[in-house]
C-alpha positions in Angstrom: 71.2 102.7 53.0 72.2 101.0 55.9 74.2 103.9 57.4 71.1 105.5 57.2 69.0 102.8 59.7 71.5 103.3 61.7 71.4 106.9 62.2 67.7 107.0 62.6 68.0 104.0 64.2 70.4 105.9 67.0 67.8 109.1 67.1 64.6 107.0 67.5 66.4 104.8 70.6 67.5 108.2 71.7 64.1 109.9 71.2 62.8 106.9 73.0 64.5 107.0 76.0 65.3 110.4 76.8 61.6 111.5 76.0 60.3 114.8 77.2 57.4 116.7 76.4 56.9 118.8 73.5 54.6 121.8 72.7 53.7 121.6 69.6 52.2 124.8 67.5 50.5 122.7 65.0 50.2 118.8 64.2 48.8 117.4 61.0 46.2 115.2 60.9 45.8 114.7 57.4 48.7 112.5 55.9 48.7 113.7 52.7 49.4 117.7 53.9 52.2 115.8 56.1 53.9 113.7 53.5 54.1 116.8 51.4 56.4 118.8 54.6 58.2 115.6 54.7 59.4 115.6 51.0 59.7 119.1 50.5 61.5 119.6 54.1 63.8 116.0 53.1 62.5 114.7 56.8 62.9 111.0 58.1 60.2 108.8 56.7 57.4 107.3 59.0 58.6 103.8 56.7 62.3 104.6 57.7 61.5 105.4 61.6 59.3 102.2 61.6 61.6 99.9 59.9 64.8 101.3 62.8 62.0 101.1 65.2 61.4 96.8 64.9 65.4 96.4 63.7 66.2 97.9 67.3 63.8 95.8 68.9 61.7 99.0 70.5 59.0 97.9 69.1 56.3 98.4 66.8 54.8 101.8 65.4 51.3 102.2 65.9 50.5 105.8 65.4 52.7 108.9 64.0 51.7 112.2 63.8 53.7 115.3 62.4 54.0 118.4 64.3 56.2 121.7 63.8 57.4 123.9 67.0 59.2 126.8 67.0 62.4 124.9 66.6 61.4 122.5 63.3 59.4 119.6 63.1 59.0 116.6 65.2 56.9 113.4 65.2 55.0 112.5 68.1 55.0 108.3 68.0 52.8 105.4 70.1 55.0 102.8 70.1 53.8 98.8 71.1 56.8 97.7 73.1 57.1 93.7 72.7 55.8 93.5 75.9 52.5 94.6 74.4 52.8 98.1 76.4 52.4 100.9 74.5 54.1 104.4 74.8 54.1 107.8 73.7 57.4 109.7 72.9 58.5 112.2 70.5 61.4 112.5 68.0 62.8 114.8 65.7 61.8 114.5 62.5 65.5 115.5 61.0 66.8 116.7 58.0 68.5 113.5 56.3 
């Protein structure tokens, strides 16, 4: 489990600081419709990107929201640095 963390924890401090803009075809705001794509498509968890997010010291997540594009899925994150700011990036929701 651990070599898990840190893999996501590597693509979400990544995702953070290399963040560009992504068009997004569709995003879901219903969680349940989401958490279905994510366990039928074996995506990273919110828990698991939350969980790298505070062991990293990135900060906390405030607000995820699943979205596919023409190249696969991604999540769009706000994210309460522990300076109290809070961003917007985006990460790849990858396969595990």
């Amino acid at each position: 489990m651990s070599g898990l963390i840190g893999a996501v924890s590597a693509m979400i401090v990544a995702a953070v600081l290399i963040a560009r803009p992504a068009t997004a075809d569709e995003c879901l705001d219903d969680w349940g419709m989401a958490g279905e794509i994510v366990r039928r498509e074996n995506l990273i968890t919110v828990e698991e990107v939350s969980k790298s997010l505070a062991a990293d010291g990135v900060g906390q997540l405030v607000k995820t929201t699943l979205c596919k594009s023409e190249t696969g899925y991604f999540y769009r994150l706000v994210i309460r640095s522990p300076t109290g700011q809070l961003r917007t990036t985006v990460m790849t929701a990858k396969v595990r």
